[in-house]
C-alpha positions as CSV (number, residue, x, y, z in Angstrom):
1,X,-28.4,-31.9,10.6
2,X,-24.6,-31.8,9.8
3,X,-23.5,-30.5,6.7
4,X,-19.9,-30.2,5.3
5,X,-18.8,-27.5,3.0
6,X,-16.6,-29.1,0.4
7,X,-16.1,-26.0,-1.4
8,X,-13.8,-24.5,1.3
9,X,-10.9,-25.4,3.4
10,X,-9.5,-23.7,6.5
11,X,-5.5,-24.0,7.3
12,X,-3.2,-22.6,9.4
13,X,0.7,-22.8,8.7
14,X,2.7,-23.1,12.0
15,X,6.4,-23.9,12.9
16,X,9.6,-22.5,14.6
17,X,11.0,-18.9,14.0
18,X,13.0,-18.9,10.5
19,X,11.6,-22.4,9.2
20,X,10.2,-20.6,6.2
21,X,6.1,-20.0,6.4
22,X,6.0,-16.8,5.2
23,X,7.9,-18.2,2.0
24,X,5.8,-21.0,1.3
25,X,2.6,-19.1,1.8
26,X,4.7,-16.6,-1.2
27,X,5.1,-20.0,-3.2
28,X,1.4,-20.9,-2.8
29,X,0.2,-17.3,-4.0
30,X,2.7,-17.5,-6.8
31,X,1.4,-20.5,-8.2
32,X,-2.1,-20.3,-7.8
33,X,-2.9,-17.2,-9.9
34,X,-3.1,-14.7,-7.0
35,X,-0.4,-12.1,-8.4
36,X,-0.4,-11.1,-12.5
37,X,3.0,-11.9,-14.6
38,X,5.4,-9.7,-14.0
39,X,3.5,-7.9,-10.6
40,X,6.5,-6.3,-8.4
41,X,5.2,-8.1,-5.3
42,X,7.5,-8.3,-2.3
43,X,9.3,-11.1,-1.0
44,X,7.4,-12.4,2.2
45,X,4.1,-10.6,1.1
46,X,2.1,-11.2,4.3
47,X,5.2,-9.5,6.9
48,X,3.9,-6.1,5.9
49,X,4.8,-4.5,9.0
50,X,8.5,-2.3,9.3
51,X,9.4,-4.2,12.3
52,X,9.0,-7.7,10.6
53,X,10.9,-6.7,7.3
54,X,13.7,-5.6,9.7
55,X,13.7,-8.2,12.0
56,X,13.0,-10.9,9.4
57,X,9.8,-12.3,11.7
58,X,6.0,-12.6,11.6
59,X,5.2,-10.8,14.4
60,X,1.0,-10.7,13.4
61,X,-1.0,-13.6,12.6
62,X,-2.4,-12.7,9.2
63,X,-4.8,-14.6,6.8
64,X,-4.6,-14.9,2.9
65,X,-6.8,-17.0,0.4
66,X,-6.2,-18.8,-3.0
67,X,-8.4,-21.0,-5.0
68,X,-7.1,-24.4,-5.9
69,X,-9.6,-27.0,-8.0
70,X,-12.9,-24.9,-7.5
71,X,-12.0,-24.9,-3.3
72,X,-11.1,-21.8,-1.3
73,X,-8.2,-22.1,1.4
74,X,-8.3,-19.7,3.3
75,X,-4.2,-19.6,5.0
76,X,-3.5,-18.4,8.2
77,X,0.3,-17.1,8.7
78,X,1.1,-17.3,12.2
79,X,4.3,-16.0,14.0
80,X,6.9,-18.6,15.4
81,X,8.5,-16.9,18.4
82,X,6.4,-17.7,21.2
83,X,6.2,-14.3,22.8
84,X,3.6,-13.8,20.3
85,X,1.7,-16.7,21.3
86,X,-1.1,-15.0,21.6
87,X,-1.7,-14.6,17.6
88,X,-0.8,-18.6,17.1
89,X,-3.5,-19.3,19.7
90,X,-6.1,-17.3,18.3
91,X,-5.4,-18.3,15.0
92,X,-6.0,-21.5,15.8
93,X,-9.9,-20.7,16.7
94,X,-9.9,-19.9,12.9
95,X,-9.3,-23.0,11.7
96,X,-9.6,-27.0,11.1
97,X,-6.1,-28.2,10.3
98,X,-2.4,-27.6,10.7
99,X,0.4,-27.3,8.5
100,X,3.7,-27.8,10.7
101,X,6.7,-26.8,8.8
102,X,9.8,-28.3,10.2
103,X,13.4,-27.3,8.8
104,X,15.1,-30.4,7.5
105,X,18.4,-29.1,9.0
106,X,17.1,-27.9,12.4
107,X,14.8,-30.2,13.0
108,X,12.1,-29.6,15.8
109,X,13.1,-26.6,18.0
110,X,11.3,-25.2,21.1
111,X,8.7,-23.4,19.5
112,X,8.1,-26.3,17.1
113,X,7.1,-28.1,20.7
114,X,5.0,-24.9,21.3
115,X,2.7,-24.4,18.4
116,X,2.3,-28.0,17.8
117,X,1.2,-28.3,21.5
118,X,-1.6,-25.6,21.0
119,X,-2.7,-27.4,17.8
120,X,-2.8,-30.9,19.5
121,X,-5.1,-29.1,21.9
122,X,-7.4,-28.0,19.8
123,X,-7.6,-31.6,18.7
124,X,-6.7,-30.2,14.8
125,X,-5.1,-32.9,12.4
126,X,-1.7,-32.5,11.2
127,X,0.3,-32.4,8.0
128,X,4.4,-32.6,8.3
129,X,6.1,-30.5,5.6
130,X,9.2,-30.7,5.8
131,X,11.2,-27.6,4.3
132,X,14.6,-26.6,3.0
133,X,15.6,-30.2,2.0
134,X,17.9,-29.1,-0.4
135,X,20.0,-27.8,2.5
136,X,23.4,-29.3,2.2
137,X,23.0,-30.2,5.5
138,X,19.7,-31.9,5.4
139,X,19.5,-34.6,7.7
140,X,15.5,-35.6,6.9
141,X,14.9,-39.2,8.5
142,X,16.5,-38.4,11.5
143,X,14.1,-35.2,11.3
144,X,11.1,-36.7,10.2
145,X,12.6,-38.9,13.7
146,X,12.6,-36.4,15.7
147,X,8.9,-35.3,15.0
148,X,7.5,-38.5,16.3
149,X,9.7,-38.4,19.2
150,X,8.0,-34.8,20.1
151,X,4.1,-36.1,19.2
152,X,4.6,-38.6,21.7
153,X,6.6,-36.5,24.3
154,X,3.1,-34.3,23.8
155,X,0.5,-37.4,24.3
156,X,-0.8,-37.1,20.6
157,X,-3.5,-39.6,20.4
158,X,-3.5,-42.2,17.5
159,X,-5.2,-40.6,15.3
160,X,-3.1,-37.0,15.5
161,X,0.2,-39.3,15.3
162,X,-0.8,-40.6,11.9
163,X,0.5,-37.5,10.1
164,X,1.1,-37.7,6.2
165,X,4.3,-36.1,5.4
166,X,5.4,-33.2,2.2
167,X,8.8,-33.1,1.5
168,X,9.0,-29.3,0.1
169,X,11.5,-26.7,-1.1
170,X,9.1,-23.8,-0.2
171,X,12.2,-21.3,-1.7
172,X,12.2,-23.1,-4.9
173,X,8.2,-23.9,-5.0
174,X,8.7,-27.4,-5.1
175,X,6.9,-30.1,-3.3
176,X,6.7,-33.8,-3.6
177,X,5.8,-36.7,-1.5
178,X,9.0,-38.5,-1.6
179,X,12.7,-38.1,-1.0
180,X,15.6,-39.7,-1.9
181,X,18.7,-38.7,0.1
182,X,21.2,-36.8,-2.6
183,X,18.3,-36.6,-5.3
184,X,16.2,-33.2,-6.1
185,X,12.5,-33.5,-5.6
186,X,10.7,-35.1,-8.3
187,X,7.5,-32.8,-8.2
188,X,7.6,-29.4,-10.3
189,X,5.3,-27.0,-8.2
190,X,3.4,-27.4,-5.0
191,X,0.4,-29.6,-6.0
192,X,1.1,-32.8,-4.5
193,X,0.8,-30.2,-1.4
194,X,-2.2,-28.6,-2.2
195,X,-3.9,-32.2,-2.9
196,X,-2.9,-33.8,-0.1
197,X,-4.3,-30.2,1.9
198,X,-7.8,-30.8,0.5
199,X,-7.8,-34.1,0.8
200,X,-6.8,-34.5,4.6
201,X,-8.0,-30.8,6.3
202,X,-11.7,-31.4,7.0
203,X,-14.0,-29.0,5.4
204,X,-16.3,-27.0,7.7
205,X,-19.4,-28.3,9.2
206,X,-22.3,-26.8,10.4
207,X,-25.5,-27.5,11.5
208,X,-28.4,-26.4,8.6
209,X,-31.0,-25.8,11.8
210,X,-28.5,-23.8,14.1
211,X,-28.7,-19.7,13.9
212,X,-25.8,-17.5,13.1
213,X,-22.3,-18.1,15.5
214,X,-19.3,-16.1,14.6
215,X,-16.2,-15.6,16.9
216,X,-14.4,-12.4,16.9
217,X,-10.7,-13.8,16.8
218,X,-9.0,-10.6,15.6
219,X,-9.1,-7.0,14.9
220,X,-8.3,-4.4,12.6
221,X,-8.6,-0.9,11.4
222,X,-10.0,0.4,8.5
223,X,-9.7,4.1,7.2
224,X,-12.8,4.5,5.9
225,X,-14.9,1.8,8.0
226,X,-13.7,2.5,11.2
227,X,-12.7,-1.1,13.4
228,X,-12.8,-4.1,11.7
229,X,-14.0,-7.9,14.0
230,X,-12.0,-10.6,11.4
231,X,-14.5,-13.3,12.6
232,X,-15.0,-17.5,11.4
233,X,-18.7,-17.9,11.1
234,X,-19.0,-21.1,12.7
235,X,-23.3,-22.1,12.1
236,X,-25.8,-19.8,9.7
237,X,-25.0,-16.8,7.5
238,X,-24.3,-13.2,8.2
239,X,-25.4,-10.6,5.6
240,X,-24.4,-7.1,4.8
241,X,-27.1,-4.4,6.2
242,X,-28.7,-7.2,8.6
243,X,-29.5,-6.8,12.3
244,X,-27.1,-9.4,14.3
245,X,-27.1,-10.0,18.3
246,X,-23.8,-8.5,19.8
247,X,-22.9,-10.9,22.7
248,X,-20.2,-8.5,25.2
249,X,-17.7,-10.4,26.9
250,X,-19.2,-8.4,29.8
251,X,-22.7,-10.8,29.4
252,X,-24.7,-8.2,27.8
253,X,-26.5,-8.6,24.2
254,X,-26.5,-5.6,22.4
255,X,-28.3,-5.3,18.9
256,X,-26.0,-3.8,15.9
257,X,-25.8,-3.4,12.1
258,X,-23.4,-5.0,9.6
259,X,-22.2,-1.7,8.3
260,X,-19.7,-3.4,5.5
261,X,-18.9,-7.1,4.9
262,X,-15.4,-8.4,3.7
263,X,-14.2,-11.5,2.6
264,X,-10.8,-12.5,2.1
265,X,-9.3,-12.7,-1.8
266,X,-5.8,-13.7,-1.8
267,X,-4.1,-10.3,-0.4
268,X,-7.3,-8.2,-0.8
269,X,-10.3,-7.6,1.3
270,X,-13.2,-7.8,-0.9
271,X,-16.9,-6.6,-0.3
272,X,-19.4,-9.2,-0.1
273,X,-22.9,-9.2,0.4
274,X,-23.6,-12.7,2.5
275,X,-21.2,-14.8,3.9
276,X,-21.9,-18.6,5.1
277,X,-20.5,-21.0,7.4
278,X,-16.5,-21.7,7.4
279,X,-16.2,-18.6,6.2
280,X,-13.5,-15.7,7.9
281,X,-14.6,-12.7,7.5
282,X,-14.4,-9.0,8.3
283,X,-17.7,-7.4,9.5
284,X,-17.7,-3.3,10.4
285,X,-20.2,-1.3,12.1
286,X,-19.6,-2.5,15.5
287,X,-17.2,0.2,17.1
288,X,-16.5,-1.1,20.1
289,X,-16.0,-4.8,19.5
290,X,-13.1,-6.9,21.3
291,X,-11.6,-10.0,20.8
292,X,-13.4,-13.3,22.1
293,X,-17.0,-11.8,21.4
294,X,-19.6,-13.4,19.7
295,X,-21.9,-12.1,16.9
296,X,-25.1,-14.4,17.3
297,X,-28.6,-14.6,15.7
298,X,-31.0,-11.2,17.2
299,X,-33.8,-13.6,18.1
300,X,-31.4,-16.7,19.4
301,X,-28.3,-14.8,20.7
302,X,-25.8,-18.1,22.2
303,X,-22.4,-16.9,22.7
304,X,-19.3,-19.1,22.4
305,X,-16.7,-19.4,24.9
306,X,-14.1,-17.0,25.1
307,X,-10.5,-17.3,23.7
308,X,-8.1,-18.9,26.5
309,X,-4.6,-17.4,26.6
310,X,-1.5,-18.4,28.1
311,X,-0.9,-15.9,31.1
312,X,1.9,-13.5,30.8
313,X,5.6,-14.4,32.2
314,X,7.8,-11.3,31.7
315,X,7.0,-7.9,32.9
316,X,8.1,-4.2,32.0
317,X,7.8,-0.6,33.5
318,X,6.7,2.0,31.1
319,X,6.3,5.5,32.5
320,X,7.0,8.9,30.9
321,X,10.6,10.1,30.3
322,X,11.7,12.1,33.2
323,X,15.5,12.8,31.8
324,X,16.5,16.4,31.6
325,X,16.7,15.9,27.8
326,X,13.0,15.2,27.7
327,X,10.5,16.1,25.2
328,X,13.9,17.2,22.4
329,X,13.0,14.5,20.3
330,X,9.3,13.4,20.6
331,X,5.5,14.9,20.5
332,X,3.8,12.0,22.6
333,X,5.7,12.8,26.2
334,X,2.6,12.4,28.9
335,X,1.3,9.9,30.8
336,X,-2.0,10.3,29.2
337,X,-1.1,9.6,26.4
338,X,1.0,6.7,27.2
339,X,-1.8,5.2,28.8
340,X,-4.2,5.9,26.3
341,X,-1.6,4.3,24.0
342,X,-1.2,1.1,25.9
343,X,-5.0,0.6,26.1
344,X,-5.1,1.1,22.5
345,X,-2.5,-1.7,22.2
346,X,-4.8,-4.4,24.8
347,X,-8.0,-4.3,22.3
348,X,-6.0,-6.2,19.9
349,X,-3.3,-8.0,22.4
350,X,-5.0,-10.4,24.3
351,X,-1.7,-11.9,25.5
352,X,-0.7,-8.4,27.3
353,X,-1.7,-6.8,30.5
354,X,-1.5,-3.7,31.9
355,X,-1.3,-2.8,35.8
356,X,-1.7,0.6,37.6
357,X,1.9,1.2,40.0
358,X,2.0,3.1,42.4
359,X,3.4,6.1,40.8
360,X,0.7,7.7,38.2
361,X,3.0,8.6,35.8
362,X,4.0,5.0,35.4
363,X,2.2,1.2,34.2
364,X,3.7,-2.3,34.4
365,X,3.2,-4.0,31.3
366,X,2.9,-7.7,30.9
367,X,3.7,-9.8,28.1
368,X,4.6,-13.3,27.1
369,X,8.4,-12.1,26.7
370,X,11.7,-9.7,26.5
371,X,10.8,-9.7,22.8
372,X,7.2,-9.0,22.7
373,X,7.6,-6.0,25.2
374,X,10.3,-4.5,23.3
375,X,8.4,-4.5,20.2
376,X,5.7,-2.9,21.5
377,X,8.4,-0.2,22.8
378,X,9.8,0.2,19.6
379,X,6.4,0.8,17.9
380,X,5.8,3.2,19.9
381,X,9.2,5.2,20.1
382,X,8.4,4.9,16.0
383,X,4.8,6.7,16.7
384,X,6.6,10.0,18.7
385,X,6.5,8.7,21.9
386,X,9.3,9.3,24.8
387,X,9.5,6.5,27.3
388,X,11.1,5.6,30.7
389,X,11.2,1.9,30.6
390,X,12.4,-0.5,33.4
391,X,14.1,-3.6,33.6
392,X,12.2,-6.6,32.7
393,X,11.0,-8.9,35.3
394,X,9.7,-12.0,35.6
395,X,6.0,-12.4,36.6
396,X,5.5,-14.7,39.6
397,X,3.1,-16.8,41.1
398,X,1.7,-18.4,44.2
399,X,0.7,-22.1,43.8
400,X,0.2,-24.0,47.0
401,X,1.6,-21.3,49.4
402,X,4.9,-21.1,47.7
403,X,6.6,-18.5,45.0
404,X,7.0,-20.1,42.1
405,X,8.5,-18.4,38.5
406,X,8.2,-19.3,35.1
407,X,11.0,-21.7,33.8
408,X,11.9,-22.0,29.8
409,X,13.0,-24.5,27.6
410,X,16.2,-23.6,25.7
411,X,17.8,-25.2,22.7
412,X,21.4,-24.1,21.7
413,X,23.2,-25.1,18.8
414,X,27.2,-24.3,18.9
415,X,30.5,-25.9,17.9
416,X,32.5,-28.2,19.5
417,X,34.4,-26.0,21.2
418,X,32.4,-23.8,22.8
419,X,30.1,-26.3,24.3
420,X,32.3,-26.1,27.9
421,X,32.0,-22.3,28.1
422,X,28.3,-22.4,27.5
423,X,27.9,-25.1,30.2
424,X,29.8,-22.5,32.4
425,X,27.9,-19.6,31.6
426,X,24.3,-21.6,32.2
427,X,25.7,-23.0,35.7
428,X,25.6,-19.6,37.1
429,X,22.1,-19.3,35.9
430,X,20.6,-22.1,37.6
431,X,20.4,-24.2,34.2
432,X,20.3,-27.8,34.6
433,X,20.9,-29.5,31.1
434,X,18.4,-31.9,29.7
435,X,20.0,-33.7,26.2
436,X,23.1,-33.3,24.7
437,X,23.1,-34.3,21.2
438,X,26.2,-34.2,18.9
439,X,25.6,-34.6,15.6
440,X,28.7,-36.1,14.1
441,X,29.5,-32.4,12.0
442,X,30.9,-30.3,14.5
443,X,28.2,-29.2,15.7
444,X,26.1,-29.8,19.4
445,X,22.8,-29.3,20.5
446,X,21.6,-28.9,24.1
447,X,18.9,-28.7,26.0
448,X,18.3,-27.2,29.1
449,X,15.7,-26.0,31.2
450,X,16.7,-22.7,33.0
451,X,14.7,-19.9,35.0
452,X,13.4,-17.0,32.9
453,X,15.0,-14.8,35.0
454,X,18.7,-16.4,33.5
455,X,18.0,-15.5,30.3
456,X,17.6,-12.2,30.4
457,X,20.7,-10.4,29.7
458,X,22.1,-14.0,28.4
459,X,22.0,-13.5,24.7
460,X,24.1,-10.7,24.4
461,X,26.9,-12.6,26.4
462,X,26.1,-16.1,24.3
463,X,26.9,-14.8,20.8
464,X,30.1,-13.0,22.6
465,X,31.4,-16.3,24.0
466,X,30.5,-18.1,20.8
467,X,32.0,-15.7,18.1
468,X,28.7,-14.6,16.6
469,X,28.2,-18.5,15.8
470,X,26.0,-20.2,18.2
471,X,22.1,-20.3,17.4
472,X,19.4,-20.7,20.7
473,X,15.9,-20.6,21.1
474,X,13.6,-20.4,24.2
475,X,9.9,-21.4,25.0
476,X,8.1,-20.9,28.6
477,X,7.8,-25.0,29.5
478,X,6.5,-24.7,33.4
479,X,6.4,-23.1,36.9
480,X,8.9,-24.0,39.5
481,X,9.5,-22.7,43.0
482,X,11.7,-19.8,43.1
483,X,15.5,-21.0,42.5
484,X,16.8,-18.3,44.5
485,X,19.4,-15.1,43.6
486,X,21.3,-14.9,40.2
487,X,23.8,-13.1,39.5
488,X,23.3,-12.5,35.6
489,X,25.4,-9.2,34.9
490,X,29.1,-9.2,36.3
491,X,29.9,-5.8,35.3
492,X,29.1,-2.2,36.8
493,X,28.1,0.8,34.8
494,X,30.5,4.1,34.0
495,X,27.5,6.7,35.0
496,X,28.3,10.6,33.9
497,X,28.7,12.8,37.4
498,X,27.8,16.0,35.8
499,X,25.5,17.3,32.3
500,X,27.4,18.7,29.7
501,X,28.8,17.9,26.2
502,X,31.5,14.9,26.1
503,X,35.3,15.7,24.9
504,X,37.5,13.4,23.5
505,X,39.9,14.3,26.2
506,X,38.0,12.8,28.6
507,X,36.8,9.6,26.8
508,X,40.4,9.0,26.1
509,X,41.2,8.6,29.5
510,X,37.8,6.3,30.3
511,X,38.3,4.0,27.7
512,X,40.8,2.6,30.2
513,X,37.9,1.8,32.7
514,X,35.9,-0.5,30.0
515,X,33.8,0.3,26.9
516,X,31.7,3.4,26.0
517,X,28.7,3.9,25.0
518,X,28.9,7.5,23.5
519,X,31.1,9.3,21.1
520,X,32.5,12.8,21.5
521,X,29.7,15.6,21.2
522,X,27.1,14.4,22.5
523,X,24.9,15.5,25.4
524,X,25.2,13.9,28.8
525,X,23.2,14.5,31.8
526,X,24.3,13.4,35.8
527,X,23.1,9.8,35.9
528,X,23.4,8.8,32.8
529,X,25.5,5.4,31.4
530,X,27.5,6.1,29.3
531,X,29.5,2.9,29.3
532,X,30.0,-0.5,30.7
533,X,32.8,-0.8,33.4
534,X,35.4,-3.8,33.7
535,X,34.8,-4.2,36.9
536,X,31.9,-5.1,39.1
537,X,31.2,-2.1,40.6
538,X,29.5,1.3,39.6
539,X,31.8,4.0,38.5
540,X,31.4,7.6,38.5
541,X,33.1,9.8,35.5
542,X,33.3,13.1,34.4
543,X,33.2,12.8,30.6
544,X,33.2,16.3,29.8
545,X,36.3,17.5,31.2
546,X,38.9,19.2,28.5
547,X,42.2,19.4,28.5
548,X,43.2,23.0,29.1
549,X,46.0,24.5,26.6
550,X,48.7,27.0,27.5
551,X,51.8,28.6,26.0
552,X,53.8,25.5,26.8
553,X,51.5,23.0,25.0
554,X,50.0,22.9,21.0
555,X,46.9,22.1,20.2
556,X,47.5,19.7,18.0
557,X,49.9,17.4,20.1
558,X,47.6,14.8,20.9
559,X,46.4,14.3,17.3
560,X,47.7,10.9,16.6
561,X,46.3,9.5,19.3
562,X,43.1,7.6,18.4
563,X,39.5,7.2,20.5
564,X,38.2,3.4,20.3
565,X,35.2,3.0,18.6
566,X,32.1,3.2,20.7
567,X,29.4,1.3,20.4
568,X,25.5,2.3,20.7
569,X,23.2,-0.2,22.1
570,X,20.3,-0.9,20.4
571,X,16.6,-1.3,22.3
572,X,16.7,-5.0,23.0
573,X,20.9,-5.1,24.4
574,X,19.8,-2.1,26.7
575,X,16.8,-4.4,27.9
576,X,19.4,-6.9,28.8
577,X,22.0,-4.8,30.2
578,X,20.1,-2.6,32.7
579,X,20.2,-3.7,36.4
580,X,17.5,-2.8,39.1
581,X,18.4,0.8,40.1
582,X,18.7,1.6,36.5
583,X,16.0,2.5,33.1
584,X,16.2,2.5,29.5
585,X,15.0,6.7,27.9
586,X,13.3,5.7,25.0
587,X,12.9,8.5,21.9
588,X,12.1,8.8,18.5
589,X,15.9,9.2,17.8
590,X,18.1,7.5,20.9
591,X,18.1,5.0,23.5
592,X,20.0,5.8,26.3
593,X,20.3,4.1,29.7
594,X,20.3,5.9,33.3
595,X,20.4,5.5,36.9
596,X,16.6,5.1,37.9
597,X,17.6,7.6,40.8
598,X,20.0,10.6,38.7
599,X,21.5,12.4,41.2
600,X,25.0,10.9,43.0
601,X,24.2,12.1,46.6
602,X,20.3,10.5,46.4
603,X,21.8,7.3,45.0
604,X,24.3,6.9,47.7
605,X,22.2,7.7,50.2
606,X,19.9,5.1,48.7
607,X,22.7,3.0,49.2
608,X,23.3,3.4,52.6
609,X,20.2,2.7,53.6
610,X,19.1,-0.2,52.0
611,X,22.8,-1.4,54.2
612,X,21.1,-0.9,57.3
């Protein structure tokens, strides 16, 4: 027999990058009672991580709970970039509705087409809140226009279409169910939200005869406990101490103990002795658990299906760091411990991959996208380790005989002005535009559909061409067959001939030949870039020659002349700028780029071969 339990609701808050989740989810905390008066809580309480403070992203799915009238919600933050797909997806198995956050400015972008794609395939219902109205900019009906548009571009049935829409300022804490163009929202907090949340997300059902079902969706790690399984108990109970069925994604049944029990209270993981249906909760004892697994009744084990992912797109070499400055800066420099590292990082990635090469010092890693992989890097360079990482790739595939590669869907938003360079720039990338939209305030958006292969490298030379000012956004939208050769970099490296220290001398004089990458006093190595050339082609430069004084010349002749500032790229622009033939060294303190092959002669010889 079907049951619903009213006293608990299950949500998860999804939208583009930067349209303001994290903030509402603050707002909803706030004002339900989670925090005391006067508590120094930080802004964006659930991006706990470094990297997502930095980078000003949700990078983990994360789940919070509040009470509101006697129910539980239990809040599921998800990230909005799509190279973390992975977390929105399994999210998703967590829950029974969808809050999709749209910015009233922006509008639906193409990871708003993303996450609401997932959730119309889950067949969840929808709530439209739409943020930031109080932008000065806010253009809401043509927004709230656009979201129709985009459910019936995705075949929403009739049902899913008949969305009730919040009109919120999630920055303010402010929601109400109307808007008047000019006017401030009528409502003083978030409750015409939080009603209209318990009234339209179905509670959980269950079935009062069925025996305990609970899907491991996530993982974490507990000092004390050892590996946490953050689980939804979908039919029965689980109780702390009790004998459960452990169903392996192998096939296998094992029997294990609930060591500890956790449930969810607002920021805090509480102990709990029993736990019922609808619940999420966090069950330890099981060491060895994995994503997708099932914990089932002992004497009536039936497993659920296992989480479907989106299969990678973009791939990366990782490999240890084989520059003669290796193992000055980190502790973590073999390929055991690389590898033991990157298996580490698949228990709670199910959206990566990780292939053997055929060098054993060295594994391809596969992720959704440029982003993804090089936050994984950068976690790691931050735990000690020192890297050799290649140029990213895209991941093909076969279908039908023929190689086909994954092609994205890219939104840009620039001024007026620009939009005839940026058509330029996309041409030689094999983009063919889809909409062009100018909005009557300067401003244009476009649409285009380009090979994955054309973006990499693309953004650094976007916000060049664009002053800084244009705004774009990318999502994986199909296979095609392979478009052929791009050429996405028009300009060769200044690679260092010889080790050494550099001298100003010396940088003086190849500042001429284009812009460096390293200041005076600083160690080089043969093979090493340590600049970007004007021209096309590879150039090789002796950056540590000095000037050599005699009784004719002073010392301090030269002082007024002045060395051009340099500039130091960080991880993700020396992702885009390496070619083929060439490697990102990754350490604890630098990120430098090299030939993949150091020495001159063995490079020309290369060269000369690949000719023939």
């Amino acid at each position: 027999m079907l049951v619903a339990r009213d006293d608990i609701r299950n949500v998860a808050i999804v939208a583009h990058v930067d349209h303001g989740k994290t903030t509402l989810v603050d707002a909803m905390l706030w004002q339900s009672g989670a925090f005391r008066v006067g508590q120094d809580v930080a802004t964006r309480v659930l991006d706990s991580m470094d990297l997502e403070r930095e980078k000003g992203i949700t990078i983990l799915a994360k789940n919070t709970s509040l009470r509101y009238r006697d129910v539980k919600l239990n809040i599921i933050d998800t990230p909005g970039h799509a190279d973390f797909g992975g977390e929105v997806e399994r999210g998703l198995t967590m829950v029974d509705g969808v809050l999709l956050l749209v910015d009233a400015s922006e509008g639906p972008l193409p990871q708003t087409r993303f996450v609401l794609r997932k959730a119309l395939e889950a067949k969840l219902p929808v709530i439209l809140v739409v943020n930031k109205v109080d932008r000065p900019d806010a253009r809401v009906a043509e927004v709230v226009d656009e979201v129709y548009e985009l459910f019936l571009d995705l075949e929403a049935d009739e049902q899913q279409i008949e969305f009730p829409i919040v009109y919120c300022n999630a920055k303010a804490g402010v929601a109400s169910l109307r808007y008047e163009p000019g006017r401030p929202l009528d409502g003083t907090d978030l409750a015409p939200l939080l009603d209209l949340l318990l009234e339209r997300i179905p509670a959980p059902t269950y079935d009062t005869e069925h025996p305990l079902q609970a899907l491991v969706t996530n993982l974490d790690a507990s000092p004390y406990v050892g590996r946490l399984a953050i689980c939804r108990v979908r039919q029965g109970s689980i109780r702390k101490g009790q004998q459960i069925a452990w169903c392996r994604a192998d096939g296998s049944i094992k029997r294990v103990q609930v060591a500890e029990l956790y449930v969810t209270d607002a920021l805090d993981r509480v102990e709990a002795a029993e736990a019922g249906p609808g619940e999420i909760i966090a069950v330890a004892g099981i060491a060895e658990v994995t994503i997708g697994e099932t914990l089932a009744d002992p004497g009536d084990p039936r497993p659920l299906p296992v989480i479907a992912v989106d299969e990678p797109a973009m791939s990366i070499t990782v490999g240890v760091n084989t520059s003669p400055l290796a193992g000055k800066d980190g502790d973590k420099i073999t390929a055991r411990q690389i590898k033991a590292r990157l298996d580490q990082e698949l228990v709670g990635n199910v959206s990566l991959r990780v292939r053997e090469t055929e060098r054993t010092d060295t594994y391809e890693v596969q992720g959704r996208g440029e982003l993804q992989l090089a936050v994984l890097v950068e976690m790691m360079r931050r735990e000690g380790f020192e890297l050799t990482v290649g140029q990213p790739h895209v991941v093909e595939r076969e279908i039908d005989g023929k190689r086909h590669e994954p092609v994205e869907r890219l939104s840009i938003d620039v001024p007026e002005e620009h939009v005839g360079t940026i058509t330029q720039l996309l041409a030689v990338r094999k983009g063919r535009m889809e909409h062009m939209t100018n909005h009557g305030t300067g401003w244009v958006r476009m649409e285009y559909l380009v090979p994955a292969r054309g973006l990499i490298g693309f953004r650094t030379e976007f916000l060049t061409e664009t002053r800084g000012t244009g705004i774009m956004h990318h999502v994986f939208d199909r296979w095609e067959p392979w478009a052929g050769e791009l050429l996405t970099r028009t300009s060769g490296a200044l690679v260092a001939d010889r080790s050494g220290q550099t001298v100003s001398f010396s940088l003086m004089t190849l500042q001429e030949r284009g812009s460096l990458f390293v200041g005076p006093g600083e160690q080089v190595y043969e093979g090493m870039i340590i600049g970007e050339n004007a021209r096309s082609e590879d150039l090789d430069v002796n950056p540590t020659k000095e000037k050599h004084l005699t009784n004719m010349r002073s010392s301090t002749a030269d002082v007024l002349v002045r060395l051009d500032t340099h500039h130091r790229p960080t991880l993700d622009e020396a992702f885009e700028f390496v070619r083929d033939d060439e490697a990102v060294e990754v350490t604890p303190v630098s990120v430098r780029m090299r030939k993949a092959v150091l020495p001159k002669v063995q490079r020309l010889k290369a060269v000369r071969q690949a000719r023939k």
